[in-house]
Structure formats: C-alpha cells, structure tokens
C-alpha positions as CSV (number, residue, x, y, z in Angstrom):
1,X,13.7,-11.5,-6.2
2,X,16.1,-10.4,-3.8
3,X,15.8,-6.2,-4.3
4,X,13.2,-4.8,-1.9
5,X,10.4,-2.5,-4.1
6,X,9.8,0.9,-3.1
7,X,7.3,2.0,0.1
8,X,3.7,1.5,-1.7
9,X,2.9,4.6,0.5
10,X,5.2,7.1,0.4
11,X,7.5,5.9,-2.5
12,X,11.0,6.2,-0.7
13,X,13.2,3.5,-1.7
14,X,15.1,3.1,1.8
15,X,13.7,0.1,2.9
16,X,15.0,-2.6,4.8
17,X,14.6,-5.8,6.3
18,X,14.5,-5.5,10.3
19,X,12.9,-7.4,13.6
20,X,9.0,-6.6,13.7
21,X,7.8,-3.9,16.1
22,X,5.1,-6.4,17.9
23,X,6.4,-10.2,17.0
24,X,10.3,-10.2,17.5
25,X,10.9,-13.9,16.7
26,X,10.0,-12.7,12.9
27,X,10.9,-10.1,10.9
28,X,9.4,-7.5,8.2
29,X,10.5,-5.0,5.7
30,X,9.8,-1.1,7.1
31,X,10.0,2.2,5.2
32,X,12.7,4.3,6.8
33,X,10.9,7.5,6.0
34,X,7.3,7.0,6.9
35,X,8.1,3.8,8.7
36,X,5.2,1.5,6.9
37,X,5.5,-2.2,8.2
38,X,4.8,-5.4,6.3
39,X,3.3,-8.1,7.5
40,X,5.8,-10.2,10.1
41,X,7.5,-13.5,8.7
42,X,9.5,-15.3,10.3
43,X,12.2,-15.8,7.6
44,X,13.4,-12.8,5.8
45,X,13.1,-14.3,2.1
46,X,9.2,-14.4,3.2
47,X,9.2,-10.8,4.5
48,X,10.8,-9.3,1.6
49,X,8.2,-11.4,-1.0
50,X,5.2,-10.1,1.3
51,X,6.5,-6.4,0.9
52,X,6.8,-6.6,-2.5
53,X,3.7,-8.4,-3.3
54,X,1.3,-5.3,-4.5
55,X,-2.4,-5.2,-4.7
56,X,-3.6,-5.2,-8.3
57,X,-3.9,-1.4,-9.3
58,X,-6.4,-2.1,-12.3
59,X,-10.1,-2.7,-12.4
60,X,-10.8,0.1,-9.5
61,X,-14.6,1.8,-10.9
62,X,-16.7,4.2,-9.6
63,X,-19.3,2.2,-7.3
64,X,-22.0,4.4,-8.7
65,X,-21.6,4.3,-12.7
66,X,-18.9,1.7,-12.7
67,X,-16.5,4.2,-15.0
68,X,-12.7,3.1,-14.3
69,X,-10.8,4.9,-12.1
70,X,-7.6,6.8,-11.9
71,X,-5.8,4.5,-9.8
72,X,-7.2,7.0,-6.7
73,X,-7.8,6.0,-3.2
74,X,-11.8,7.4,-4.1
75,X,-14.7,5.4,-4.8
76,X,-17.2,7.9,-7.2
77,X,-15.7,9.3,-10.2
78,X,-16.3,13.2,-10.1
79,X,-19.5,12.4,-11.8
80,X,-21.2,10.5,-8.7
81,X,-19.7,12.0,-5.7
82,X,-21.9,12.4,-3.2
83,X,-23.2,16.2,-2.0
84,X,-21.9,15.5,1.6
85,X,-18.3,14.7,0.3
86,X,-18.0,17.8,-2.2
87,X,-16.1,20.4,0.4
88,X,-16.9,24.0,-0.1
89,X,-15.1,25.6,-2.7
C-alpha cells in the first residue's frame, strides 16, 4: 500500500506526506485543498497506513427506529427527526 487514498472529507486526491503542523519530529498525510491532517507518525509508511485506514461506513441506523442509514453524518432517519432539528421550510 504505498498510493495515498483520497481526503475522506473533501474528496481531492492531492495529498501528500509532509512534517506535522504541532509534532515536527513526525510526519502525517494533509489534503492540499481543505488541508485535513492525519494523525502524526513518526515514520511515513505509518502516516500514509493511518490516512488510509477508513472508518467502516456500514451498520450507521437511526438511534430512534434503528432503520439503516444512508451513509449520512445524521443520526434519525427522516422518520424520527426530532421537531427542534426540522428547520423551517
């Protein structure tokens, strides 16, 4: 695994291996466009494997009714959302 994956935020594919903003002995792969920042390793095999490494997308429910998800950042499904999060439409 040597190719860097894509920013998990903001999907630009310009990433890059560089020193880390607050430990500089280490380094860690940043997005060139919205500038995300993995986590600082101090070799840069171990910087590019913790950028790549992903959170499992499946198995997100609704906390309410337990219905599976999208793959959104929300909790309810539009069945269960809350009357204080529905903005006025």
């Amino acid at each position: 695994m040597n190719e860097l994956k894509p920013c998990p935020f903001c999907g630009w594919h310009e990433v890059g291996i560089y020193p880390h903003d607050a430990i500089p002995a280490c380094g860690a792969a940043a997005c060139r466009k919205c500038h995300a920042q993995g986590p600082a390793r101090p070799l840069a095999k171990d910087a590019l494997a913790a950028w790549n490494r992903r959170a499992d997308p499946g198995g997100q429910s609704c906390v309410v009714c337990a219905v599976e998800l999208d793959g959104s950042c929300e909790a309810y499904c539009q069945d269960c959302v809350p009357a204080e999060e529905v903005g006025d439409e």
